[in-house]
C-alpha positions in Angstrom: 10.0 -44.1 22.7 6.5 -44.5 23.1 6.0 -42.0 25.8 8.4 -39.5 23.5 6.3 -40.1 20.2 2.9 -39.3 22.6 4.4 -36.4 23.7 5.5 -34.7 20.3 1.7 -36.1 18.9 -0.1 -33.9 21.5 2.6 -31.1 21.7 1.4 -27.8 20.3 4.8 -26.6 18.9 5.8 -29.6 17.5 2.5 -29.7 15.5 2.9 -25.9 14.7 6.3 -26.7 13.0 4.8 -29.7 11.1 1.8 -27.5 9.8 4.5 -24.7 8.9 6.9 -27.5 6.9 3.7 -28.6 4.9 2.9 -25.1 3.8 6.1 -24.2 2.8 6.8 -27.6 1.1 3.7 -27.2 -0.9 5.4 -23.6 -1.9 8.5 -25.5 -2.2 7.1 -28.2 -4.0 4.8 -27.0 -6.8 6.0 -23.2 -7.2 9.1 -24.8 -9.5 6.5 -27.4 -11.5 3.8 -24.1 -11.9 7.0 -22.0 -13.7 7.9 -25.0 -15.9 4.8 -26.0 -16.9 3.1 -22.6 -17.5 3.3 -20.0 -19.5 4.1 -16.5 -17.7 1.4 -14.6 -18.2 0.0 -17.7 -16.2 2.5 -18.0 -13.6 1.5 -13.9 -12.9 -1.9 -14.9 -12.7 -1.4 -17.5 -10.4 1.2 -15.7 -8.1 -1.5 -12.8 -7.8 -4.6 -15.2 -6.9 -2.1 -15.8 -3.5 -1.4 -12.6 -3.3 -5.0 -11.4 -3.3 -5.9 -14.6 -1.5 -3.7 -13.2 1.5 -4.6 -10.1 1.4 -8.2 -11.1 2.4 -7.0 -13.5 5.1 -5.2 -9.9 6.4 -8.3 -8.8 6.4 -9.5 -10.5 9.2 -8.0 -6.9 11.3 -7.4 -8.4 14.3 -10.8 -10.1 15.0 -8.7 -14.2 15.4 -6.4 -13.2 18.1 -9.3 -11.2 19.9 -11.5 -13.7 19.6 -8.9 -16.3 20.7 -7.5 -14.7 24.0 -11.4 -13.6 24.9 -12.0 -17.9 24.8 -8.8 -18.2 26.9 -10.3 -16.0 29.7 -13.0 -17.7 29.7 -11.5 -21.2 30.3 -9.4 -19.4 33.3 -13.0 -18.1 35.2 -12.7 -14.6 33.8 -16.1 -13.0 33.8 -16.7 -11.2 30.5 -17.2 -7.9 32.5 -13.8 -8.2 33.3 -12.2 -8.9 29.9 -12.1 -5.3 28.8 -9.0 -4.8 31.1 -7.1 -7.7 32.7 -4.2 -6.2 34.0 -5.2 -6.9 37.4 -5.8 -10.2 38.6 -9.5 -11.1 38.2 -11.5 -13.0 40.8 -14.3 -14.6 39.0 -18.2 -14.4 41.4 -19.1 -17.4 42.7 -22.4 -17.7 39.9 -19.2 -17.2 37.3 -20.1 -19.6 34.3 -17.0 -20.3 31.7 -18.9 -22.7 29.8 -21.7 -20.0 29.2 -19.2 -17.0 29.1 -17.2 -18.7 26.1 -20.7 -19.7 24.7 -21.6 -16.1 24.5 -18.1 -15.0 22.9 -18.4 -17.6 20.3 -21.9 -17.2 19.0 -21.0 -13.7 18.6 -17.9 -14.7 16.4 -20.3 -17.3 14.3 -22.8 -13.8 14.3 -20.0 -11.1 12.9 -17.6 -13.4 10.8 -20.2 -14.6 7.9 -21.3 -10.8 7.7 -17.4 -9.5 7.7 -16.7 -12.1 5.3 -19.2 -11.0 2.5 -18.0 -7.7 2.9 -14.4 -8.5 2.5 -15.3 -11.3 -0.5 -17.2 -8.4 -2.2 -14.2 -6.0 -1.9 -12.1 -8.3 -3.4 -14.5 -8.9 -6.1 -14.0 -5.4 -7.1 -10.5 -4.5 -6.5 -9.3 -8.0 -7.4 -10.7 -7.9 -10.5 -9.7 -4.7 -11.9 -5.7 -6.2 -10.7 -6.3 -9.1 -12.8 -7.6 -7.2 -16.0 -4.2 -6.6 -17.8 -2.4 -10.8 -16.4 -5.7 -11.8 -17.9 -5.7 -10.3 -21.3 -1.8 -11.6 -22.0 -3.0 -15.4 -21.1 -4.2 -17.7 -23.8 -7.2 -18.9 -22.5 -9.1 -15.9 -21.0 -12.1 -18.0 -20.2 -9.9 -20.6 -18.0 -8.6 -17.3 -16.5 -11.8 -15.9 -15.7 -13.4 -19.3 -14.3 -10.7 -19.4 -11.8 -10.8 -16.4 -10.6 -14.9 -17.1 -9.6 -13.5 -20.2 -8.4 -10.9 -18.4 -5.9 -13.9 -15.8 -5.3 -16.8 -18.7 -4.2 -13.9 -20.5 -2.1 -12.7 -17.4 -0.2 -15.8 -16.5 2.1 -15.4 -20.3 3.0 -11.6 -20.1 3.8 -12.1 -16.5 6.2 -15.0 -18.5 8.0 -12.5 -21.6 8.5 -9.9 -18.7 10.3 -12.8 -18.6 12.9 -13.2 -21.8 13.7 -9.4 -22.4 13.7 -9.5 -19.3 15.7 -11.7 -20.6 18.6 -10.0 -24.1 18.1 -6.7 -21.6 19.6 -8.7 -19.8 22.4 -10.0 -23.5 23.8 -6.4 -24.6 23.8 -6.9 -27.2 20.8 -3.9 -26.1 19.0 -2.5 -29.6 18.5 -5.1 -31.7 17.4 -6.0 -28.3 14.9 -2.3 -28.5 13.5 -2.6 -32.6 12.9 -5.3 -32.1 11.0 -3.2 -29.1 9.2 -0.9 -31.3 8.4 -3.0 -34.5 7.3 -4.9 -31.9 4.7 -2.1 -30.2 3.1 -0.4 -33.0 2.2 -3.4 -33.9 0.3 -3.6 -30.9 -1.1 0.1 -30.6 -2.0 -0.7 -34.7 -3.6 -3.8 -33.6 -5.5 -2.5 -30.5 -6.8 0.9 -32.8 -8.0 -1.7 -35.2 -9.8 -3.2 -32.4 -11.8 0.0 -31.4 -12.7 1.5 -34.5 -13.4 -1.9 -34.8 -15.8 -0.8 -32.0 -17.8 -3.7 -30.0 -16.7 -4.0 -26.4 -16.9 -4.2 -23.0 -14.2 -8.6 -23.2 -14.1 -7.5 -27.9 -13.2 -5.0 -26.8 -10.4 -6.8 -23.5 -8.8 -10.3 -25.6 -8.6 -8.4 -28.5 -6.7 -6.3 -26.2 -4.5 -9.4 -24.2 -3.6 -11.6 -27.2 -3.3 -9.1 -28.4 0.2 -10.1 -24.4 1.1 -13.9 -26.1 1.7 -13.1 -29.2 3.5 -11.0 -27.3 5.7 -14.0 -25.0 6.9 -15.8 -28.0 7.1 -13.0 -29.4 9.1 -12.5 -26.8 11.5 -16.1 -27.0 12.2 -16.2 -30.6 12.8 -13.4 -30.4 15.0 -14.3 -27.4 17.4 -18.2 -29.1 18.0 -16.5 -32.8 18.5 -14.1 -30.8 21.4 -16.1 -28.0 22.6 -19.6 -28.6 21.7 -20.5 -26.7 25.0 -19.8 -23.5 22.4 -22.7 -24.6 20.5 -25.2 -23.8 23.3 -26.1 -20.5 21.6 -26.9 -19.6 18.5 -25.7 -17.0 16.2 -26.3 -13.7 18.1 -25.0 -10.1 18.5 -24.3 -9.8 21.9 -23.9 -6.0 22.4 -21.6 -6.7 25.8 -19.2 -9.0 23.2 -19.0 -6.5 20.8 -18.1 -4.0 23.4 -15.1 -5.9 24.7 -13.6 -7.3 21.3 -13.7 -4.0 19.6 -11.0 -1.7 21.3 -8.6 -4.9 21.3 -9.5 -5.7 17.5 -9.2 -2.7 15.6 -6.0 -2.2 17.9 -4.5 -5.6 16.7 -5.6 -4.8 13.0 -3.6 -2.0 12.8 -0.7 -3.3 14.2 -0.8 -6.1 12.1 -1.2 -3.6 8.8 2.2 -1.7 10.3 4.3 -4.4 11.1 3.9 -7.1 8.4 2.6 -4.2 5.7 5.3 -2.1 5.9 8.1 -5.0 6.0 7.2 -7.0 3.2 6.8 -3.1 1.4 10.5 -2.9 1.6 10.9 -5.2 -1.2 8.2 -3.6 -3.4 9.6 -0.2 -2.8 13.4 -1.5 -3.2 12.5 -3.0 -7.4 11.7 0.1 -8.3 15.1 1.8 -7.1 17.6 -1.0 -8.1 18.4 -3.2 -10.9 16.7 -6.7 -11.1 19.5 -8.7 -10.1 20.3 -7.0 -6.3 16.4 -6.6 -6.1 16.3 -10.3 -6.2 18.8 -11.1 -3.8 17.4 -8.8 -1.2 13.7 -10.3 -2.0 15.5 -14.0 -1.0 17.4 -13.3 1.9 13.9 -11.5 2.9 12.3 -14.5 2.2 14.6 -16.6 4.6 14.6 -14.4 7.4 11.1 -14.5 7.2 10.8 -18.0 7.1 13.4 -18.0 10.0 11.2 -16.1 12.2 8.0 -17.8 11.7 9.2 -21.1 12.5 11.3 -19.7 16.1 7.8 -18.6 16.8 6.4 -21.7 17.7 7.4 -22.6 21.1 6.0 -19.8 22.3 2.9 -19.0 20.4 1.7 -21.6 20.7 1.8 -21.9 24.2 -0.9 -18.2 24.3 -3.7 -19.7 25.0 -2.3 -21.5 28.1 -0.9 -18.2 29.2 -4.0 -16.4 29.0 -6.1 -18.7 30.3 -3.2 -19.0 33.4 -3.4 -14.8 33.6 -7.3 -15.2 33.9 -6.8 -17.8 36.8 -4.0 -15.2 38.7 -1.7 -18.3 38.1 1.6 -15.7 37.6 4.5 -17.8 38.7 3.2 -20.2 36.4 2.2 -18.4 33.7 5.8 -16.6 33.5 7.9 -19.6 34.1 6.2 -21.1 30.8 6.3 -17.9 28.7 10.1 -17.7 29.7 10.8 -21.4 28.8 9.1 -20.5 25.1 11.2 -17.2 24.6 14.1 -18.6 25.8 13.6 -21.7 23.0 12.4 -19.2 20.4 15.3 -17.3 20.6 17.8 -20.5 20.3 15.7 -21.5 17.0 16.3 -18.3 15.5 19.6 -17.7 15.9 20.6 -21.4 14.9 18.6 -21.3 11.9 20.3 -17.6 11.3 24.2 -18.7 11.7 23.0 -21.8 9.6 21.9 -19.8 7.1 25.0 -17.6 6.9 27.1 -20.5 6.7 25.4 -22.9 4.0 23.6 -20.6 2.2 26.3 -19.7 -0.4 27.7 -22.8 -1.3 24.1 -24.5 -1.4 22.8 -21.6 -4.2 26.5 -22.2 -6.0 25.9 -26.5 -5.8 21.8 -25.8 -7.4 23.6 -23.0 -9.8 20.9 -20.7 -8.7 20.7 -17.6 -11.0 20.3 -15.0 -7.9 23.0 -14.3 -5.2 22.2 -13.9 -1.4 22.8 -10.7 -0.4 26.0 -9.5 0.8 26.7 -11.0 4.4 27.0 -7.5 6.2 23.7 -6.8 5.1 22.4 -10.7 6.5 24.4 -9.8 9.3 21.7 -6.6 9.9 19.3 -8.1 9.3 19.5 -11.1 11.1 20.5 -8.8 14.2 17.2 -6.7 13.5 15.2 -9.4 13.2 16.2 -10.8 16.5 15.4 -7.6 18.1 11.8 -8.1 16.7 11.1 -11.1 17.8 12.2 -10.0 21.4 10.0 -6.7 21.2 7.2 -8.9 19.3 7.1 -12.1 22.8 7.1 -9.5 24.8 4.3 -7.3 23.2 2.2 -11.0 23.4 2.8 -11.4 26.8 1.6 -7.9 27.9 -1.3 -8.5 25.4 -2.4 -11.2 27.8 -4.0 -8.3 29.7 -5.7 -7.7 26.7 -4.9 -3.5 26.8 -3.3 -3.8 23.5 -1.3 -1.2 22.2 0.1 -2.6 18.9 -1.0 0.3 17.0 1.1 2.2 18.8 4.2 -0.1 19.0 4.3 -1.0 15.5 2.7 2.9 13.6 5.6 4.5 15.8 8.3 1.8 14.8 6.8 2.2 11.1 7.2 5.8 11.0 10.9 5.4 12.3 11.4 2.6 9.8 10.6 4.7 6.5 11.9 7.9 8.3 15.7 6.6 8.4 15.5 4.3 4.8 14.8 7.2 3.7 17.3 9.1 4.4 20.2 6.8 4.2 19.0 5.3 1.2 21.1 7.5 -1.1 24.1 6.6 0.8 24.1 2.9 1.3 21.0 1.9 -0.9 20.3 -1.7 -0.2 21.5 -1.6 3.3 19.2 0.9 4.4 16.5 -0.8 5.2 17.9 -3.5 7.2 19.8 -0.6 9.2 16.2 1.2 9.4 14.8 -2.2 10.7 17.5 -2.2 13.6 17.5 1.2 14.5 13.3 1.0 14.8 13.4 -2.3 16.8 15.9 -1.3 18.5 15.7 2.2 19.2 11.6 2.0 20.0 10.1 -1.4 19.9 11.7 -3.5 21.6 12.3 -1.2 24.4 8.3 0.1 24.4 7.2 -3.4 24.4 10.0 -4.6 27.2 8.8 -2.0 29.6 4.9 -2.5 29.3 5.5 -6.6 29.9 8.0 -6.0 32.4 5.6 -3.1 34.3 1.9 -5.0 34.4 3.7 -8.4 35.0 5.9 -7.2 37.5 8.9 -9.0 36.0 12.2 -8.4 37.2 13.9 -7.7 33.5 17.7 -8.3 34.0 16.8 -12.1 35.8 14.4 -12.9 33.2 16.2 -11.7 30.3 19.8 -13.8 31.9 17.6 -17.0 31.6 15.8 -16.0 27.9 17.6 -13.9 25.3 21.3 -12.9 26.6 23.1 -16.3 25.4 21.6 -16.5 21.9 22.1 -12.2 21.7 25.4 -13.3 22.3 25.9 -16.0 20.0 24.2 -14.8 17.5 26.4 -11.4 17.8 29.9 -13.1 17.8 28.9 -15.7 15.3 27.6 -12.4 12.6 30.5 -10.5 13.0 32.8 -14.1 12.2 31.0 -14.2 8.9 31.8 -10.8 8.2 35.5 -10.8 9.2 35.9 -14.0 7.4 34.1 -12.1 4.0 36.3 -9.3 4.1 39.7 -11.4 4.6 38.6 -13.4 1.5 
């Protein structure tokens, strides 16, 4: 038992999940006191500070994950002249320094992130701002309003800097002990926040003490990366022109893929309230909600295993390398699909039991999406894993699946309105995704697809298949 416990401690997906159940607990958690306790035109405020608050984290376009694998190459010997394409396996000179090659990538991301940071902070001074005007003017205390609002302003530049630190934390193969402590300071935060609420206080009370955990966990991201790598601390702050060179193609690539994918999912929901009446808008917003929630937790036995796979693609370790990407596909897809059929089947009775006001959507429509989902996730692992040789394509992947996307909602929208963009979803994933993506992993790793694919993703495709169309034979019998 002891040995088991050690292993979870120090596992990085176990950690992931227990950093992803504190933030969604906190959501969980306080969401339902916020819309008891205040007044709407508060709650609106409140939901749009997160809003805005992501939007800047978004904003980071790329530059964590770059940063991140760049760190891995340099713990597998990479040389940094060698980063810009890794496709073929790298043999590092014999004067090769890691120690100073990850030095030199990290003083340039301490150089570029305060100075992207301001930029962003100052956007969303401006933009921000001009959102909040009208939520403002409808709340009772416009000063309170206004005072948080600086408050979530001061505190943002501090919360993009802590993404860089948690960032390197990732690329040095820290993930673990980064998630502990991701765990260990939400649940203060979720504590603190339940004291101010449980004190009666007001939206300026709980936004100054959720903010104030943004700070301490800068400071502990900081703290953390120099106690574990303080050989990154060699250098100071510089622009290192060779640095920049290498990170940009990969960054503004990433960004954009990011904006596609994510942007244009999420959009669905936006775009769909303005078609449909309020009650199917909300159903389709939960069941988007779930899947979502689905797919970020079936990512974590195999994202966080990236930074070992890049560093093992630096070292030419292949056999390796693949065995443990397949292990982490093969247990992503298995999380997904279980949390999927779980879904379909407890779902309904569980809204009924809590005599929730909003229905889950129709179960051929969860059946869709739950199958196009799936897809993505396939596509997405295998997009990471030909990312490792850090020629990243994602604009492409995801602008040409986002085009497809709106293209076919579009037009089926009149026919089957709500069910057109899960359809739109599977036919993009399916059609051009997940095929693109298979075929550039499969290409520069020199995987042989049908083997790899029987030990990964053809059970749970199957499962997951037979156990959709149950639920919908069984809803149309009854």
């Amino acid at each position: 038992m002891r040995a088991f416990s050690r292993r979870l401690w120090h596992s990085p997906t176990f950690t992931t999940w227990g950093s992803l159940g504190v933030r969604l607990s906190g959501v969980v958690v306080i969401l339902p006191l916020v819309l008891i306790r205040f007044a709407p035109a508060e709650v609106a405020v409140w939901q749009l500070f997160a809003t805005l608050i992501t939007l800047t984290l978004m904003f980071d376009f790329g530059l964590s994950p770059t940063f991140a694998r760049l760190l891995a190459y340099a713990r597998g010997g990479a040389p940094l002249e060698a980063m810009v394409d890794m496709r073929q396996p790298v043999t590092a000179p014999a004067t090769a320094n890691p120690d100073e090659t990850a030095a030199r990538v990290f003083s340039t991301l301490v150089w570029l992130y305060p100075r992207l940071g301001g930029v962003i902070v100052l956007l969303l001074a401006v933009v921000g701002t001009f959102a909040l005007q009208h939520p403002v003017d409808q709340t009772a205390d416009h000063f309170a309003a206004w005072a948080a609002w600086a408050v979530v302003l001061a505190s943002s530049l501090f919360g993009f800097l802590g993404n860089a630190y948690a960032a390197a934390l990732q690329g040095m193969n820290s993930i673990a002990p980064l998630r502990r402590w991701e765990v260990a300071t939400g649940l203060a935060q979720i504590a603190s926040a339940l004291a101010v609420l449980a004190l009666h206080g007001g939206l300026l009370a709980l936004v100054v003490t959720y903010q104030c955990w943004v700070v301490v966990n800068f400071y502990r991201n900081r703290r953390l990366l120099k106690a574990l790598h303080p050989q990154l601390f060699a250098l100071p702050p510089s622009r290192d022109l060779k640095v920049l060179e290498v990170m940009w193609p990969a960054t503004w690539r990433s960004g954009v893929g990011v904006l596609m994918s994510q942007g244009i999912i999420q959009s669905s929901g936006v775009i769909y309230s303005q078609l449909a009446p309020a009650a199917e808008v909300a159903s389709y917003l939960l069941s988007l909600r779930v899947i979502t929630t689905i797919s970020q937790f079936a990512q974590a036995p195999f994202y966080s295993k990236l930074p070992r796979l890049t560093e093992l693609h630096a070292a030419g370790q292949r056999e390796q390398q693949l065995a443990i990407a397949q292990r982490g596909m093969h247990l992503a897809h298995w999380i997904f699909v279980l949390g999927v059929l779980t879904t379909t089947a407890f779902v309904g009775p569980l809204l009924t039991i809590i005599g929730s006001h909003t229905a889950f959507v129709a179960p051929a429509i969860w059946a869709v999406m739950g199958l196009a989902f799936f897809v993505e996730r396939f596509g997405a692992m295998h997009l990471q894993l030909y990312s490792l040789t850090n020629h990243i394509v994602w604009h492409i992947a995801n602008g040409v699946t986002g085009v497809i996307m709106v293209a076919v909602a579009t037009v089926l929208y009149p026919a089957i309105q709500a069910m057109a963009f899960p359809v739109a979803m599977l036919v993009a994933y399916a059609g051009f995704y997940a095929v693109y993506s298979a075929r550039k992993s499969v290409t520069a790793l020199d995987i042989h697809f049908l083997s790899f694919e029987r030990l990964t993703s053809l059970a749970p495709a199957c499962v997951l298949g037979l156990g959709l169309g149950a639920s919908i034979a069984i809803s149309t019998k009854a």
